[in-house]
N, C-alpha and C positions, 0 to 999 in steps of 0.2 A: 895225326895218325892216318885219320881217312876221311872223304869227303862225303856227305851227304848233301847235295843243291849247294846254298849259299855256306852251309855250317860245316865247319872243320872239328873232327870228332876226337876227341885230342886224347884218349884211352881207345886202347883195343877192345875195353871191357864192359857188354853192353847190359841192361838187364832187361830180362825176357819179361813180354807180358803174361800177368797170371790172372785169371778172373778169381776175385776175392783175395788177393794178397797185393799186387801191384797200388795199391787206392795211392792215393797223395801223399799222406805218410810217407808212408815206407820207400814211393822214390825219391822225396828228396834225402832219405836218411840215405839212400843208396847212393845215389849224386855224391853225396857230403862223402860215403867210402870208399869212394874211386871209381863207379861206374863211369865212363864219359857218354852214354845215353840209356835214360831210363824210358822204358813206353808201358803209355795206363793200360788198364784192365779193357777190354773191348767190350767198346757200346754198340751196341744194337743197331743198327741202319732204317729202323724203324722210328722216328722220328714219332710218333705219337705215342711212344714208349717211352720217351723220354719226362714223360712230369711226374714219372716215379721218383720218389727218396733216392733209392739205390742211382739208377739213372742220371740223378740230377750232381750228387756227391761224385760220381765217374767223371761227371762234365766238367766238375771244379777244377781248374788252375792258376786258379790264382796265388803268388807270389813263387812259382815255381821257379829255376833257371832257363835259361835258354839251352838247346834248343825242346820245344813242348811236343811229345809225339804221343799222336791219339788215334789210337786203333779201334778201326772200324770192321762190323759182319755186317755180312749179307748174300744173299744168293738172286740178289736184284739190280741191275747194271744200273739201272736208274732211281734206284733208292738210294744204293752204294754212294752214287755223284751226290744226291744229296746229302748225304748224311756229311759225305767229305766238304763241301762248301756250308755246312751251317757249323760244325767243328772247326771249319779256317775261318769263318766268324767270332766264333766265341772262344779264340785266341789258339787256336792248333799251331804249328809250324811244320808240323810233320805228320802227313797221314798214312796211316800203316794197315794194309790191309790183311785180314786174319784168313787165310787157308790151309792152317795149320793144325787151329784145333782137334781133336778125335773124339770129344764128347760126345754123347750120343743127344741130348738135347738140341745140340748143333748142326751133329750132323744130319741129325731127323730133319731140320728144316733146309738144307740143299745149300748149308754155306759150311764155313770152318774147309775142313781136310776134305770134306762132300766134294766141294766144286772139282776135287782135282780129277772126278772122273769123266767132266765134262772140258774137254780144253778150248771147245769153243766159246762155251762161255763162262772160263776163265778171259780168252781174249778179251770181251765183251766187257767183262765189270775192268777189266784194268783202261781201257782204253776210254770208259766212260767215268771213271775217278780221275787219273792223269788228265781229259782233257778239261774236269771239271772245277779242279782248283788252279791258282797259281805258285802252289810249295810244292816243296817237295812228295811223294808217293814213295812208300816202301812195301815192302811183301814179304809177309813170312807162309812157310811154305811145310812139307814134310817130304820125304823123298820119293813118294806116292800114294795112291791108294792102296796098293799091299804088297807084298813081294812080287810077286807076278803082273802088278800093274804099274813099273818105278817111272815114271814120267816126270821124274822130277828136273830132268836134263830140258824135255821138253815146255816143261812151264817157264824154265829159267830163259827159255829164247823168246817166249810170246812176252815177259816180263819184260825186257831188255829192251824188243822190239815197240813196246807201251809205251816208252820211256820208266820205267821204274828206277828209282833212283838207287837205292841196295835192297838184296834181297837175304834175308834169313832162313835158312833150312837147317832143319832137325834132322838127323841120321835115323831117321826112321818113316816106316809108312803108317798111313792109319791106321792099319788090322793092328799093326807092332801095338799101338795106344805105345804106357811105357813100360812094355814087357822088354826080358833079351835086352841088348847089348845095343848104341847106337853105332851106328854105319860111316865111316866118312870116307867113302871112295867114292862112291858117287855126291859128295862135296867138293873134292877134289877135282873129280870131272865137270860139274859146276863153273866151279875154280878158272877153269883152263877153259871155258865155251863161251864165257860172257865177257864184256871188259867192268860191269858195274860190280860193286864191292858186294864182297856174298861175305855172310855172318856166319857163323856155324856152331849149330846149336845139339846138346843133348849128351847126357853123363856129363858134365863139364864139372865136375866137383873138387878143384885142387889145382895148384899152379903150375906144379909139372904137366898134370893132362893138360891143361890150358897149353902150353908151351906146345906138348905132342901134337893134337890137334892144329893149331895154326902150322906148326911144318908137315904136317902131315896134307893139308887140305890145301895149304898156301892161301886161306882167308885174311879177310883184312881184320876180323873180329871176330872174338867169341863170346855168344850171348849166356849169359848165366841163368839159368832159372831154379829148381826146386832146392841147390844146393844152397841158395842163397838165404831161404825159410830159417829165418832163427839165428844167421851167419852172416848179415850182411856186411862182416870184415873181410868176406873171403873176396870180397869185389878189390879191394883195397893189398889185399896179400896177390892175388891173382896179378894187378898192374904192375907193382912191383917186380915181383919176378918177372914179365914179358917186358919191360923197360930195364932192367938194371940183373935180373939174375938173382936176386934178392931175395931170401925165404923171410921173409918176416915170421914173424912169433905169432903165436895166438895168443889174444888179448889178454890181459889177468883180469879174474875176478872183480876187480874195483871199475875197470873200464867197461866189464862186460853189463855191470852193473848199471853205470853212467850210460850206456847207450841205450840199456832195456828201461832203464824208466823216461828216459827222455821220448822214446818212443812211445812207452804209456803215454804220456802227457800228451804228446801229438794227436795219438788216436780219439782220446776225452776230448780235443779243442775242437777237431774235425768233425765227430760225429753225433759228439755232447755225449754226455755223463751216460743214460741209458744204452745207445747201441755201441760208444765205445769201449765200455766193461764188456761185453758179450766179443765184442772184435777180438779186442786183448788177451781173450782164450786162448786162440788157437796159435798168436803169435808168440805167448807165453809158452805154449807147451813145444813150441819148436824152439826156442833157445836153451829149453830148460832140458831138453829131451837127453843129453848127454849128462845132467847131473845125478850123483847117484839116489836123490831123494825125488827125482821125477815123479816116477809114478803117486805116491801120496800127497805130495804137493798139489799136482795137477789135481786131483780130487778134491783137495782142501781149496782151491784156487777157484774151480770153476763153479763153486757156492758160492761165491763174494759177488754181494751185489751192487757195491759201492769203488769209485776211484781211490776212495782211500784208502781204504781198504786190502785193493790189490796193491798199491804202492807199496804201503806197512808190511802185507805177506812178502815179497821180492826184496824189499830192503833187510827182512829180518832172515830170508831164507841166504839172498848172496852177501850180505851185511858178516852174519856170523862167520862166513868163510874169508873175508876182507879182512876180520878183527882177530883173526886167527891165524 
């Protein structure tokens, strides 16, 4: 479908990095639903932050697919280079840099959506990640600092000019966070300025918009993020329809059932018994969030303090509607 360096990315349908949702799990379950590139949660560029738990669980990919993309912060041209060379060490193929974020945590410290008010050093940190591994570099981006500051045309040529390999851009600025409506004309113009494959990212919840959006913007892909939360079929209904025109179904009860506890499982092997019950909450309440017994569930659900426990509650809550 599109190229990224040596990798041929063989779905339009990518999924967006999320801090705290993206972990291991959850992208290869996304993988397995038709995404054709998932990218991790973004690690710190601070390399002595890393012998944290959280940190070190980020850095895990082992037995992932190909291609592995690990997104990196920072507001340090020469941390950033590090961070991107000890991550193509311990097994990256794709590093992805974050100037997208709008967190205020982030942007307090002069990286995320921050850097984009500085475009010189933006140059700076891509020029010094690109010439510091030998994979691929990617960029995700927002469409500015706020409406009054859209430079997002402009980042996309220092990008290009970097060698950046694709870049991602959200239809919004960082004032927007995700307030309103996303933006894709200045995607479009994007679109039409670079020759490298731009992603286009933001509202993307449904295969028609998906479809919109790419004629719309003429992107080679569209990244999925918050709609994905609790839906990771929609990666897999989304491909379909931009390959073949195809509305798939939404899965039945018995399927949706089979993927949420496989996913429990996963999270329990990942992060062991103790922090992957507490994970499993909030992934729980995001599948469950359209069932009509959500809300009581989730109350009874996020008292369990055991794997098995949550297994039993979800088997007997989508079980009774399977058997029915």
């Amino acid at each position: 479908m599109f190229r990224i360096g040596p990798y041929t990315i063989d779905s339009q349908v990518v999924l967006a990095p999320m801090a705290g949702v993206t972990d291991r799990p959850f992208r290869t379950l996304c993988k397995r639903m038709g995404a054709g590139l998932v990218v991790s949660e973004m690690v710190t560029s601070d390399s002595r932050l890393w012998n944290s738990r959280k940190s070190s669980l980020r850095l895990d990919h082992s037995g992932e697919t190909e291609p592995r993309s690990v997104q990196i912060a920072g507001g340090d041209p020469e941390m950033m280079a590090d961070a991107a060379r000890m991550n193509a060490e311990r097994g990256a193929q794709i590093i992805d840099i974050n100037m997208g974020c709008p967190a205020k945590k982030v942007c307090n410290k002069a990286a995320g959506s921050a850097l984009l008010r500085d475009e010189q050093l933006v140059a700076e940190i891509l020029d010094a990640v690109v010439s510091a591994v030998d994979i691929p570099v990617t960029l995700k981006i927002r469409t500015g600092w706020s409406p009054e500051q859209r430079n997002g045309e402009r980042i996309a040529d220092l990008a290009e000019q970097a060698g950046i390999a694709a870049l991602a851009v959200h239809g919004r600025t960082r004032a927007d966070r995700y307030q309103g409506y996303a933006e894709y004309d200045t995607i479009a113009r994007i679109v039409n300025r670079v020759s490298i494959p731009v992603i286009a990212n933001g509202d993307i919840d449904s295969p028609v918009k998906a479809r919109q959006v790419l004629d719309h913007t003429g992107a080679a892909a569209v990244m999925i993020g918050r709609a994905a939360q609790g839906r990771p079929w929609l990666l897999r209904q989304i491909d379909a329809y931009l390959r073949h025109g195809e509305q798939l179904a939404e899965p039945e009860t018995a399927e949706v059932l089979s993927i949420l506890t496989g996913h429990l499982q996963e999270l329990y092997d990942f992060y062991g018994e103790f922090m992957g019950v507490r994970i499993a909450r909030k992934h729980v309440g995001w599948y469950l969030q359209q069932h009509p017994e959500a809300a009581g569930f989730r109350k009874h659900f996020n008292q369990l303090e055991t794997a098995s426990d949550q297994v039993s509650a979800v088997n007997v809550l989508l079980g009774d509607s399977v058997a029915a």
